[in-house]
C-alpha positions as CSV (number, residue, x, y, z in Angstrom):
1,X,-9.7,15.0,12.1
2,X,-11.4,12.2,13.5
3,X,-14.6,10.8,11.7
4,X,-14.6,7.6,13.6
5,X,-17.8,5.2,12.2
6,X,-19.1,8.4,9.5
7,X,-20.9,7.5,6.8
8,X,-20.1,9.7,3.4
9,X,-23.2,8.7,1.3
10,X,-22.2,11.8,-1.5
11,X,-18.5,12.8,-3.1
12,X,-16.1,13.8,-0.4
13,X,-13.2,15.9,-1.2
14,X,-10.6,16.6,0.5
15,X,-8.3,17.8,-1.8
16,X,-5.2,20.2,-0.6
17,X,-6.0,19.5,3.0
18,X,-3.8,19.5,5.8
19,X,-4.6,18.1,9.0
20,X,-2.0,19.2,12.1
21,X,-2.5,16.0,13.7
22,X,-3.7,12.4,12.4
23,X,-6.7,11.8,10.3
24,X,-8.3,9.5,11.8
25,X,-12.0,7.5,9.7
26,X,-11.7,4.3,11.4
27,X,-15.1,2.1,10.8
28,X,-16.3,4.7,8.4
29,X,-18.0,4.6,5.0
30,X,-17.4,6.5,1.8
31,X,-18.8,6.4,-1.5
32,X,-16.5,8.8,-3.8
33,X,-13.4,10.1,-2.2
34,X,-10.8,12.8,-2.9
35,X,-7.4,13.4,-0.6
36,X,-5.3,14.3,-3.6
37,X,-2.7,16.2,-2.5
38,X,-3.9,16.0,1.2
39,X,-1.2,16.9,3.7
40,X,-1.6,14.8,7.3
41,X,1.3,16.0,9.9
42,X,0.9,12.4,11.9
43,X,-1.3,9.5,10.7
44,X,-3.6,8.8,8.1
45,X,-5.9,5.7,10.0
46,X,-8.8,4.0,7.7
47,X,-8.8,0.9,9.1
48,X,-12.3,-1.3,8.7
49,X,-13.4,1.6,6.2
50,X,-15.4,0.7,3.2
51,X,-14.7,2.3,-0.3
52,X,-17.9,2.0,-2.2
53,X,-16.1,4.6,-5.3
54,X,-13.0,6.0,-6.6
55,X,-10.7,6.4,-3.8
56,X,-7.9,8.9,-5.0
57,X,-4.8,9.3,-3.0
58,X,-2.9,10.9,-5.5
59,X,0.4,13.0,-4.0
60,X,-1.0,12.1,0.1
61,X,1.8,13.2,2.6
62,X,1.9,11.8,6.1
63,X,4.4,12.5,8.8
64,X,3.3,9.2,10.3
65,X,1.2,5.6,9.0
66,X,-0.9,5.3,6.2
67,X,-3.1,2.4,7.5
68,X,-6.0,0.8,5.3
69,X,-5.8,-2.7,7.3
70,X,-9.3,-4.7,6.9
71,X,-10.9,-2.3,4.4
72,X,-12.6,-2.7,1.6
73,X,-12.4,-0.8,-1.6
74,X,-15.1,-1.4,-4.3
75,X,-13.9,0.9,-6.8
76,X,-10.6,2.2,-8.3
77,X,-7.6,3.0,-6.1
78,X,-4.9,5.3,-6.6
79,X,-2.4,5.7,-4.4
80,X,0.1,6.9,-6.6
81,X,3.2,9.1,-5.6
82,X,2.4,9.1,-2.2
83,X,4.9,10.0,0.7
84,X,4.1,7.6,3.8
85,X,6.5,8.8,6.8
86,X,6.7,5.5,8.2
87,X,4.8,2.3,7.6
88,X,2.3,2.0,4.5
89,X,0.0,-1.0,5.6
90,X,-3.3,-2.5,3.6
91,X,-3.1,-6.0,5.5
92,X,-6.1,-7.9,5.0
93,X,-7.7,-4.9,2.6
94,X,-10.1,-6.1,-0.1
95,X,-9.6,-4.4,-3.8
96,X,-12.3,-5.5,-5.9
97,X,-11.3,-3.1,-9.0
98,X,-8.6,-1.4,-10.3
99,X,-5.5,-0.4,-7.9
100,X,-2.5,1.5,-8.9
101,X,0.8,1.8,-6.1
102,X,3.1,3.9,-8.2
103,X,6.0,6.0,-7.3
104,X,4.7,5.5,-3.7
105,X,7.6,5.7,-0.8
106,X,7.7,4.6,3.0
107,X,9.7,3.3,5.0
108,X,7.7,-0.3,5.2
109,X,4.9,-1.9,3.2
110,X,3.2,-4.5,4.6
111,X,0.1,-6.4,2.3
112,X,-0.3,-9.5,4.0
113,X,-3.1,-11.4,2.9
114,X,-4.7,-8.6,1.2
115,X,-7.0,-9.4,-1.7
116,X,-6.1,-8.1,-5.2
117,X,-8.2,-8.1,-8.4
118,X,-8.1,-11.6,-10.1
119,X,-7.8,-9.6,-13.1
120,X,-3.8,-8.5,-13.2
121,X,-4.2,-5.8,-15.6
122,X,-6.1,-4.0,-12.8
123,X,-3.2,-4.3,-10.3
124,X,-0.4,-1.8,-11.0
125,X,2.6,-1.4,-8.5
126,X,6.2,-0.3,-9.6
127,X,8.6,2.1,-8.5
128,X,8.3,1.9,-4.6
129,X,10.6,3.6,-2.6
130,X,11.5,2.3,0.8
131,X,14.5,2.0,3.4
132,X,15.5,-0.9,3.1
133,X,16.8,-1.1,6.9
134,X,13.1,-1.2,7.4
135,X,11.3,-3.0,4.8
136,X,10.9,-6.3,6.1
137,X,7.8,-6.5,7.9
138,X,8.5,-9.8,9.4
139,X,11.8,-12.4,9.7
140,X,10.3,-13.8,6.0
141,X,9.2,-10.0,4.7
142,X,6.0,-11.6,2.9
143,X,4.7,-7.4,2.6
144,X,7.1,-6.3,0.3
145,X,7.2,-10.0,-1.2
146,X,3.3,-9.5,-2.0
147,X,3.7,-6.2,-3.8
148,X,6.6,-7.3,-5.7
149,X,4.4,-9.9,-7.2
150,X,1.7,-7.9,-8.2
151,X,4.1,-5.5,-9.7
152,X,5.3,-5.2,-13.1
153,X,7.8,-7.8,-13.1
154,X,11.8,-6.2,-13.0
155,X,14.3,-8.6,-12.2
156,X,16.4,-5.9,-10.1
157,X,13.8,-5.9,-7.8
158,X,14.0,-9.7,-6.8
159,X,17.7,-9.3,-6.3
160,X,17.5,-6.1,-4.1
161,X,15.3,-8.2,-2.0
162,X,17.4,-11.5,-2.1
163,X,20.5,-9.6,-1.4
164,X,19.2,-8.0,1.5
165,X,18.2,-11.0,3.5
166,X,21.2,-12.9,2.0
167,X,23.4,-10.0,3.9
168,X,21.2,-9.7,7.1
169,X,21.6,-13.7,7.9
170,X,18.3,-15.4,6.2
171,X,20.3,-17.4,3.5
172,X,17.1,-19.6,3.1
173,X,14.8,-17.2,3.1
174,X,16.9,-14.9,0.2
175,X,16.5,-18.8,-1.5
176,X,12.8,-18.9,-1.5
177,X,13.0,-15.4,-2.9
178,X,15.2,-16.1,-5.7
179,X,13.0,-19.2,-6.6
180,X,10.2,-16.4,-6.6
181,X,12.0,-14.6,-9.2
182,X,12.7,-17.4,-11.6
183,X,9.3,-18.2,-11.4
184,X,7.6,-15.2,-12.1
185,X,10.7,-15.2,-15.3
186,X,9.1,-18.1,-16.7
187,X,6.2,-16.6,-16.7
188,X,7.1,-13.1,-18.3
């Protein structure tokens, strides 16, 4: 599906879908949009797309990426229990209301210098599950870094990720992220 620069001025639902190749909306616009459930063989591709509504990606399977890079969503987000094939990336994304990451699973996630709600009980992210041969998305992993801090705060969590760059040779990185963890403690 490829809907390159569309405009969706009504509810769009795509619910149950499948696509045999990517779905591609690059540069589009939607106001209210539906995928739950949606089934995407390759990659799901919305980068530069602006969210004016809800944007529900409840239960989304992709073979491939779920990219969302440089978008902007006005409304509420779900992108709960999702299955990403590879990479799950919202660099640079704007979320202006309510956005909820739970149960979600990829191989990488990657939110570097997105923008969350100021308002934390609007940001909900727990439960990811990744492969953590994969997760960092650069030598300091600041993606998974982001989303652990805008999560509800588990301790376990922290240490997963300190561990892993302790054992992969980043001593001072797996440093800065147990000084993360204490920090976010004190606050708790």
């Amino acid at each position: 599906a490829l809907l390159n620069n569309s405009t969706f001025d009504k509810y769009f639902d795509f619910r149950y879908g499948w696509v045999g190749q990517s779905f591609v909306a690059i540069d589009a616009q939607f106001n209210e949009i539906n995928f739950q459930s949606l089934s995407v063989l390759d990659h799901i591709l919305l980068n530069r797309t602006k969210f004016a509504g809800k944007a529900d990606f409840l239960y989304v399977e992709t073979g491939g990426q779920f990219e969302a890079k440089e978008s902007e969503f006005s409304g509420p987000v779900y992108f709960n229990d999702m299955t990403v094939g590879k990479s799950f990336l919202i660099d640079r994304a704007v979320f202006s209301d309510e956005i909820q990451i739970v149960r979600a699973s990829a191989i990488r996630f990657s939110a570097l210098e997105t923008f969350f709600p100021k308002d934390e009980d609007k940001v909900e992210v727990y439960s990811l599950g990744y492969d953590e041969s994969h997760f960092k998305d650069s030598e300091t992993g600041d993606g998974l870094l982001a989303f652990l801090d805008k999560s509800e705060f588990n301790g376990n969590d922290y240490k997963k990720l300190e561990d892993y760059y302790r054992s992969r040779g980043y001593p001072s990185y797996a440093d800065y992220i147990y000084v993360q963890y204490k920090l976010r403690e004190t606050k708790e």
